[in-house]
C-alpha positions as CSV (number, residue, x, y, z in Angstrom):
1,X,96.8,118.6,75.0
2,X,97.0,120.4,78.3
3,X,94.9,119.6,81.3
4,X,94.5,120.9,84.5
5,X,90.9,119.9,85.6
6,X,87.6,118.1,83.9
7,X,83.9,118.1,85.2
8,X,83.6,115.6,87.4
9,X,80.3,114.6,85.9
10,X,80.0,111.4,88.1
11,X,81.2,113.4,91.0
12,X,78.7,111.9,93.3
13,X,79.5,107.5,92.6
14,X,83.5,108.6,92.9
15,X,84.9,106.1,95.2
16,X,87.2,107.8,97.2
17,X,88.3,104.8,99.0
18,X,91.1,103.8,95.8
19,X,90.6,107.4,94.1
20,X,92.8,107.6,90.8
21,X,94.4,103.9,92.5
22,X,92.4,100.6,91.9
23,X,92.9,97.9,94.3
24,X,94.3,95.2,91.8
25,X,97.4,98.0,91.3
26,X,98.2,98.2,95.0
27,X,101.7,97.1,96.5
28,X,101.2,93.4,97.9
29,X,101.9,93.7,101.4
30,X,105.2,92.0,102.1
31,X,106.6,93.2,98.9
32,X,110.2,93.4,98.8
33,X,111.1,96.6,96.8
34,X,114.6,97.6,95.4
35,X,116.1,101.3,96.6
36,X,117.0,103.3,93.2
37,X,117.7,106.4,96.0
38,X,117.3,107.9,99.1
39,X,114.9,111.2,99.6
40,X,116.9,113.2,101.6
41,X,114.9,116.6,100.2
42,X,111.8,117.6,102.2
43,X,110.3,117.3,105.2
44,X,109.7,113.2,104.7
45,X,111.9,111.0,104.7
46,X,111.9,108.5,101.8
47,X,112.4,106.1,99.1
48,X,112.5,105.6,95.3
49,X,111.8,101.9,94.6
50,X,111.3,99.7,91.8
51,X,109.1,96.3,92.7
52,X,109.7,92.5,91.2
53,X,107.0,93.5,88.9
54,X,109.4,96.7,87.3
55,X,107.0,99.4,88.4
56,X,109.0,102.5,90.4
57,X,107.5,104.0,93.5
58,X,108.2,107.4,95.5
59,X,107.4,106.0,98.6
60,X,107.6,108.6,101.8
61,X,107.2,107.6,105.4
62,X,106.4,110.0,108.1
63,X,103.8,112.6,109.5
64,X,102.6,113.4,105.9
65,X,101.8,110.1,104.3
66,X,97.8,110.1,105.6
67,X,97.1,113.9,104.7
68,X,98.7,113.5,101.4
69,X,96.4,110.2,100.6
70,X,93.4,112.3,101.6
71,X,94.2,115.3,99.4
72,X,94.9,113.1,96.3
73,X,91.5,111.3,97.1
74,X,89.4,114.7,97.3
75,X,91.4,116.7,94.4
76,X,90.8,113.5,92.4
77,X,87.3,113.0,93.1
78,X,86.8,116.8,92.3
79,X,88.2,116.9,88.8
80,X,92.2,117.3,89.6
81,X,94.4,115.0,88.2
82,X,96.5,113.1,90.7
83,X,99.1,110.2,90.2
84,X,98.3,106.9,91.8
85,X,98.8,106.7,95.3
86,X,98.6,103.8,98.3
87,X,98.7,103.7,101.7
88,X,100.7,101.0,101.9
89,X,102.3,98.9,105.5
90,X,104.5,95.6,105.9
91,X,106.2,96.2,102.8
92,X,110.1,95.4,103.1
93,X,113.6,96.6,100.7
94,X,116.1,95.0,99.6
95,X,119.6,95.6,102.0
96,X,119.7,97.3,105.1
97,X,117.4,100.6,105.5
98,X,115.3,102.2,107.6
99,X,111.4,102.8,107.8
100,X,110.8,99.1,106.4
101,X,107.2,98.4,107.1
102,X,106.2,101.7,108.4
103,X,103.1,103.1,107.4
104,X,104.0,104.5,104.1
105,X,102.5,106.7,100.8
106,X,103.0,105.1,97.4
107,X,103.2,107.2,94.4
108,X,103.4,105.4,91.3
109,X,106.1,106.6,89.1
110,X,106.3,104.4,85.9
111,X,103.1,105.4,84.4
112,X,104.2,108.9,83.2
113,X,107.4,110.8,82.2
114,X,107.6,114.3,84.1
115,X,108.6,117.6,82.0
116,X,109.6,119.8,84.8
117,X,107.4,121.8,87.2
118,X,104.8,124.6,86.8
119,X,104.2,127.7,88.7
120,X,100.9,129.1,90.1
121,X,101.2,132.6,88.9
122,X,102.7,131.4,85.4
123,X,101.0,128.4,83.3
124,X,98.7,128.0,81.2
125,X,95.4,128.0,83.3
126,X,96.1,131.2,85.0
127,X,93.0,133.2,86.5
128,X,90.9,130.1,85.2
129,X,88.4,129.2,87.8
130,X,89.5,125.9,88.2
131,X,93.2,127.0,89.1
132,X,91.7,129.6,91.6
133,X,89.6,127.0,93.2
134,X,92.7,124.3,93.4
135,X,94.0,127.2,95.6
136,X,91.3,127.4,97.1
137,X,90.5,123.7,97.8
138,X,94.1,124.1,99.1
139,X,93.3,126.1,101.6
140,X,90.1,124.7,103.1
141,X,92.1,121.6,103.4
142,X,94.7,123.9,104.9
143,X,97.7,122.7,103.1
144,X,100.2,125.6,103.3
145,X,103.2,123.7,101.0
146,X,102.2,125.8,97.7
147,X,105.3,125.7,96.5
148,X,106.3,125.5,92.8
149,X,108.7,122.5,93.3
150,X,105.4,120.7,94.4
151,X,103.7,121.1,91.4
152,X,104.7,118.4,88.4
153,X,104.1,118.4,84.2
154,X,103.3,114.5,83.7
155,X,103.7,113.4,80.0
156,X,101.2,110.6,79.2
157,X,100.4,108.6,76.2
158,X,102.5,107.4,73.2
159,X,105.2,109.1,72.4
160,X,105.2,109.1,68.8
161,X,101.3,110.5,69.0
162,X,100.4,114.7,71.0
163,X,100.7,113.6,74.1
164,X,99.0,114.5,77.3
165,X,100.4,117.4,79.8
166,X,98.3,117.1,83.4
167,X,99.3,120.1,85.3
168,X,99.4,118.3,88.7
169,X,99.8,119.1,92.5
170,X,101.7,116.3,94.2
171,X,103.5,116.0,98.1
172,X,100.2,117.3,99.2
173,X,101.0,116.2,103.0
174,X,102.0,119.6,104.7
175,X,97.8,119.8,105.3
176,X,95.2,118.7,107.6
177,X,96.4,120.8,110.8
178,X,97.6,124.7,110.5
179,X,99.7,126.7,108.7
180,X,102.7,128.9,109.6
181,X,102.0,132.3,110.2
182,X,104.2,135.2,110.2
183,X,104.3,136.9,113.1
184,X,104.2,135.5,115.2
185,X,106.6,132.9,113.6
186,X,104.9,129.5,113.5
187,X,106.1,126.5,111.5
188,X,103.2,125.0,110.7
189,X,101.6,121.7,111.8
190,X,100.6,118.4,109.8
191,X,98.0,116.0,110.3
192,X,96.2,117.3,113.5
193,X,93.1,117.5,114.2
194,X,93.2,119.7,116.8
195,X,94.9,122.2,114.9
196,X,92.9,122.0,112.2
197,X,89.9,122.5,113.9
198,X,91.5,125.7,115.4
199,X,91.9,127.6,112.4
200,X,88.6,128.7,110.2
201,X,88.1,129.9,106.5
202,X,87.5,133.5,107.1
203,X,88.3,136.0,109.7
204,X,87.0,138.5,108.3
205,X,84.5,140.4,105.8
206,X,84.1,143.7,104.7
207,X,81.8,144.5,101.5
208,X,83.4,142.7,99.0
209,X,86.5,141.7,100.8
210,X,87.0,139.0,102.3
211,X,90.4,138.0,104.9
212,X,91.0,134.8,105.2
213,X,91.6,132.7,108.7
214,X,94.8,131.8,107.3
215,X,98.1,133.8,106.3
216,X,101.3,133.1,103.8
217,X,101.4,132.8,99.8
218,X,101.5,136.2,99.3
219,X,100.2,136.9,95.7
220,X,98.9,133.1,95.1
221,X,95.7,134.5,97.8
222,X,95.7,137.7,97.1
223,X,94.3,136.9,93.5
224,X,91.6,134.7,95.2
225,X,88.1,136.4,95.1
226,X,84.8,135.5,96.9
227,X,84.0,134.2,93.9
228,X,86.5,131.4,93.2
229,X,86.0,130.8,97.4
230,X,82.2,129.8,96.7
231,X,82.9,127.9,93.0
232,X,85.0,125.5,95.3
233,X,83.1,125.3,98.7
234,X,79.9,124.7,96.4
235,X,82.1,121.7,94.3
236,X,83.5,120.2,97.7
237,X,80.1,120.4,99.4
238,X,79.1,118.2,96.4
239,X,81.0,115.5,97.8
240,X,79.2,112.9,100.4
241,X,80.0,112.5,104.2
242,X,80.2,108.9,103.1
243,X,82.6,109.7,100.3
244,X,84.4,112.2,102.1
245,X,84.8,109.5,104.8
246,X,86.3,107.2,102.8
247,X,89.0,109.0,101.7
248,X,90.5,108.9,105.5
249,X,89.8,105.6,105.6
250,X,91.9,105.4,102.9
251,X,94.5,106.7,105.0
252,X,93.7,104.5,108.3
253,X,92.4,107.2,110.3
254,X,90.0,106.0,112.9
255,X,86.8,106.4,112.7
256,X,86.3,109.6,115.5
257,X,89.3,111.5,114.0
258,X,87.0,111.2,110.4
259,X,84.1,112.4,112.0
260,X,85.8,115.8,113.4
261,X,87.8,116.4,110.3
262,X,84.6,115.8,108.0
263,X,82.7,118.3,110.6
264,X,85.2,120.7,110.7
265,X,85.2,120.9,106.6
266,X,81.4,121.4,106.4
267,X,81.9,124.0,109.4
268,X,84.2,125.8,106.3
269,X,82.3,124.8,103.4
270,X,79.2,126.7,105.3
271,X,81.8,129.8,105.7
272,X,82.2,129.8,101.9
273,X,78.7,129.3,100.7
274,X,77.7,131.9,103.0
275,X,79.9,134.0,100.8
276,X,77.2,133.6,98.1
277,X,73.9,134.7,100.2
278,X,75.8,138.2,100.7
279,X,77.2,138.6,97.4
280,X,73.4,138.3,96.5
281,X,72.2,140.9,98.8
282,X,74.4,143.5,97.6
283,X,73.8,142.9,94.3
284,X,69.9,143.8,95.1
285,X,70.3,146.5,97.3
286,X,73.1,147.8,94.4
287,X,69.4,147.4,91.7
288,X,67.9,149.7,94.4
């Protein structure tokens, strides 16, 4: 069985404060892990660890450890399968390392086997709706890391009986300020509220077409269409300010920094809706 996405039925009770994580599962704090490796790949630094209890972690420390909690929370809460994941601090490892006790995101690993990776143009759910709005959830979220190597097969269930496939997005942290554009060349930024307020959903529409405020991906935007733009600002804007809030709570963001990044979304969710009312118009002055 192959998954991708479900209808989030009780979209609007989701408790984006644990997301796909439940409190009772959450690292202790003061835990003393053991380091199986060091991450040396990526732009985090990080660990994978096993605790006394025999679970593994990939635990990453740095500038993308609060975006990445609050993309897991939202792509959750809107149908997405993600892994298990805690923002986790005083936690300490066994030897001499760095990063012990820094604020840090916990990705359970023991829970699943991974087959491999999947690409956006080839899988299973291409030009589905619900692949075309992950991309475009992506993007009002402004993560600009949609790279295959991100993207993860995880195996669930008994072995000996058809297992489950979830098609997930993981290392969602590159988000929550503004992508690199090319040119002018511009790496990119992470968790910034400033940035991310600088940088809309659209710049620009013409008829049908619509150019987005953003730039990079290549093929993976060019197949988006107005139409997956509103399916998934009309399935974000589903989501509560409450709920919505506490998914960077989740994170330890205080509370003004919510408050602008939860204002700033609506600002873009209001972009893509609008998308609709115009889409209507032309179709009546097309029966005209």
């Amino acid at each position: 069985m192959l998954e991708l996405w479900s209808e989030p039925q009780d979209l609007p009770d989701r408790n984006l404060l644990w997301g796909s994580s439940r409190e009772t599962n959450a690292p202790p704090k003061g835990e003393v892990f053991t380091v199986l490796a060091l991450d040396k790949t990526g732009y985090s630094r990080g660990y994978d660890v096993k605790g006394p209890d025999g679970r593994e972690w990939d635990v990453k420390v740095g500038k993308e450890v609060q975006s990445e909690i609050v993309l897991s929370r939202i792509l959750w809460a809107l149908g997405y399968h993600q892994p298990e994941t805690y923002y986790v601090t005083d936690w300490q490892l066994t030897g001499s390392w760095e990063s012990e006790g820094e604020p840090a995101r916990f990705r359970l690993q023991s829970d699943h086997e991974s087959e491999g990776e999947w690409a956006w143009l080839e899988n299973p759910f291409a030009g589905t709706r619900p692949l075309q709005g992950l991309v475009a959830i992506n993007l009002l979220l402004n993560n600009f890391d949609l790279k295959t190597s991100n993207n993860r097969i995880y195996r669930l269930g008994d072995p000996k009986a058809e297992p489950k496939r979830r098609y997930v997005v993981q290392d969602l942290g590159a988000s929550l300020g503004k992508p690199r554009t090319f040119p002018p060349y511009f790496r990119g930024t992470r968790n910034d509220i400033d940035d991310y307020e600088d940088l809309d959903l659209i710049s620009k529409v013409s008829g049908s077409k619509v150019q987005l405020d953003y730039r990079g991906h290549g093929t993976i935007l060019e197949r988006l269409s107005p139409v997956d733009l509103i399916w998934a600002c009309e399935l974000v804007n589903r989501l509560s300010d409450a709920q919505l809030d506490d998914a960077f709570k989740a994170a330890d963001y205080a509370p003004e920094i919510r408050q602008r990044y939860i204002a700033k979304l609506r600002n873009k969710i209001r972009e893509g809706l609008a998308l609709r009312a115009a889409q209507d118009a032309r179709l009546g002055e097309a029966r005209e």
